[in-house]
N, C-alpha and C positions, 0 to 999 in steps of 0.2 A: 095442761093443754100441750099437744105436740109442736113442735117446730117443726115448720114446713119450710125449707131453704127453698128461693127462688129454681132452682136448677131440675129440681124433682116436678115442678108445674108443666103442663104439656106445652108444648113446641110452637107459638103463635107466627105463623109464615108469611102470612097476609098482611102486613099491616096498612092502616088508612093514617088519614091525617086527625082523627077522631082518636083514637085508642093513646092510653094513658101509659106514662111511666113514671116510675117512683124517682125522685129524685130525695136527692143528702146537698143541703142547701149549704154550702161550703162558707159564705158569708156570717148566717145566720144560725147555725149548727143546726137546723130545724129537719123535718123531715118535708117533704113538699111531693108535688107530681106536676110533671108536664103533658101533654099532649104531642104526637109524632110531629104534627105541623111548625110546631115550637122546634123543633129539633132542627127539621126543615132547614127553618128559617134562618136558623144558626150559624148549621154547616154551609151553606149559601151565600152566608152574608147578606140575606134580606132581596139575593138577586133570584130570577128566571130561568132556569134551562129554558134553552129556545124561546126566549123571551126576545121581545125589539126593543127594551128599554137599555138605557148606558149602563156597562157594564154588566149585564146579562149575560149569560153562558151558551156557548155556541154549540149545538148539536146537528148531527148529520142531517136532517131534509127538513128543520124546519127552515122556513121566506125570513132569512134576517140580512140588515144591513149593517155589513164591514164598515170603520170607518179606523184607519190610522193603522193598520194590517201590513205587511211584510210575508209576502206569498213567496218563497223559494222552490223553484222548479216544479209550478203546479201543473197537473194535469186538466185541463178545459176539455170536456165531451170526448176524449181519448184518453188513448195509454201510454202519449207518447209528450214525454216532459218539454213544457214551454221555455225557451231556453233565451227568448228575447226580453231585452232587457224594458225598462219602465222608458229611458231614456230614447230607445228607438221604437216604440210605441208612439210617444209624444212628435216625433219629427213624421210619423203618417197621418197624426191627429191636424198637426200644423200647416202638413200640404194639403189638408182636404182632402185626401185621396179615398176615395170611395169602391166601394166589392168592384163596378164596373169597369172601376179604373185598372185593379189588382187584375179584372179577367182580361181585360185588353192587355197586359204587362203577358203575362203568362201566353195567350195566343199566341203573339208577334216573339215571343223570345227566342226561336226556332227560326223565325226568317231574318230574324236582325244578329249578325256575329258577337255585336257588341253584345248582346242578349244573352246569350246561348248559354251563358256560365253563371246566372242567376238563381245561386242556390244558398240554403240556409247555412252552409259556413262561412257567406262572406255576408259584411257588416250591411245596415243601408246606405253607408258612404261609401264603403268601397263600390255599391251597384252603382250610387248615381256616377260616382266616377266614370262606370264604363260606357253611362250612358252620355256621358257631356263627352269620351272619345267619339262614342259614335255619330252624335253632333257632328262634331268639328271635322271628321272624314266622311262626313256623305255627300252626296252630289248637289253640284251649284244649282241654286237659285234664279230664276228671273225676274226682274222687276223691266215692266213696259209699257212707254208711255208717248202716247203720237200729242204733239203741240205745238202751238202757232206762237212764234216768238214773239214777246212785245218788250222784248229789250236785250240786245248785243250778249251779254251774259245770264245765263240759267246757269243755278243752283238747286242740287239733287240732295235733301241730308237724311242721312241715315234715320231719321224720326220719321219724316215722309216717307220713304221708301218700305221701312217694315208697317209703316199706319195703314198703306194701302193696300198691303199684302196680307194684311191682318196678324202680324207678326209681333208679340210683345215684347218690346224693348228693352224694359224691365227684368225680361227674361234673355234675349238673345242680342249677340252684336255681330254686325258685319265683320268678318275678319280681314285687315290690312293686306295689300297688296295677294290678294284671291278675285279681285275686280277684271272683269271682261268687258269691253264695251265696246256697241257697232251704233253706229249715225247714220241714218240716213234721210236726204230730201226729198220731201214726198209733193210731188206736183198733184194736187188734190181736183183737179180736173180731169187726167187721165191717169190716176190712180198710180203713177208710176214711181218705183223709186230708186235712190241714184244714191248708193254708198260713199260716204264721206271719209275721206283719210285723216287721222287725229294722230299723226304723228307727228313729232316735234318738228317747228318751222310752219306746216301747212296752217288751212286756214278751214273750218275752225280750230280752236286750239281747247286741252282741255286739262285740268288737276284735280287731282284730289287731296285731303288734309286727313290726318287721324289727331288723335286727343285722346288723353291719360284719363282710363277711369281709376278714381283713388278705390271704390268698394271692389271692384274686381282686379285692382291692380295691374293691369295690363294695358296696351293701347288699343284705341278699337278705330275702324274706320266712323271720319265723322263727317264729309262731304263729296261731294262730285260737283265741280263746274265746270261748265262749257262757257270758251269765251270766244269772241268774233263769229257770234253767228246773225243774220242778218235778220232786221227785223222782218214780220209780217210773213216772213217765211213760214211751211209746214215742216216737221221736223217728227223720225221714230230713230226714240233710241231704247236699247235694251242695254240693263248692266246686270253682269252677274257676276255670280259673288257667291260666297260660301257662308254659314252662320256657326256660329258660336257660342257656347253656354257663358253667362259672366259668371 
């Protein structure tokens, strides 16, 4: 009988997971055959291309989920490498900041100075940085409040003042000696009113107090009193003031 060497048999291209091979049973010196699926399953390691189970092999468009992945300089829906980090991702997860918020940032950045240089080579602390300048140099505040004394000294605190303003405290502090204030007695009969001088000596008289915040490290204003004002009186005063990022 002739010898037919494997190599001379015609050229099988196609193969399935059905179709047989010879195998040389290396254990057992025996002669055996396997199946391509067996082969498969080998070179795999028993895993999935584009499978979703652990450890399954990642292919280009199948739905699977990354998990413990290190993406360097991935492209997202462009051609242009994402170059932020995991880190400042997390600090717009943290602020809640939402697409409406991003489109409001982006309008205003053209009409606010401190804006204007909001671009992707600077960090997001160095933006909020230019945003807590822009804070702290924009125009004064009013807080105004008409009242009938019922006792010689009124006390204005900084908690009250941005609570009614809707100002979160949390967020902003009055800034130390940036305070304006005007008095005035309001005859509530004939609507009329009469400018009060609050200068030292005169009558009434008035201070204010600041206090060390330890998280922002700084001083911040922490009250306004008026003193010798007469009870039962009407009384409008305004103070303004300038606010500040803690």
């Amino acid at each position: 009988m002739e010898t037919i060497r494997v190599r001379q048999n015609p050229i099988h291209s196609t193969i399935i997971d059905n179709d047989i091979f010879f195998v040389d049973d290396y254990t057992t010196g025996n002669d055996s055959h396997c199946q391509a699926v067996h082969i498969k399953q080998y070179v795999l390691n028993g895993k999935t291309i584009g499978g979703s189970g652990a450890g399954d092999i990642v292919d280009l468009d199948s739905t699977q989920t990354l998990t413990n992945k290190r993406l360097n300089n991935p492209k997202i829906n462009s051609s242009v490498n994402l170059v932020s980090t995991s880190e400042e991702l997390n600090k717009l997860h943290n602020n809640n900041i939402t697409p409406n918020d991003l489109t409001a940032l982006h309008t205003y950045a053209e009409k606010l100075p401190a804006l204007s240089d909001l671009s992707t080579s600077k960090t997001v602390q160095a933006q909020i940085e230019n945003i807590k300048n822009m804070v702290e140099a924009s125009n004064y505040y009013l807080y105004h409040k008409i009242f009938k004394a019922d006792n010689a000294n009124k006390t204005f605190s900084y908690e009250d003042i941005l609570s009614e303003l809707n100002i979160d405290k949390d967020i902003y502090y009055i800034v130390p000696g940036s305070l304006m204030v005007q008095l005035c007695l309001v005859e509530k009969i004939t609507n009329h009113y009469s400018f009060l001088n609050l200068e030292a000596g005169g009558t009434p008289t008035c201070y204010y107090e600041e206090e060390y915040n330890i998280t922002a490290d700084k001083n911040i204003f922490s009250k306004f009193v008026l003193q010798s004002i007469t009870i039962d009186n009407w009384y409008n005063i305004k103070i303004f003031f300038k606010l500040g990022l803690l």
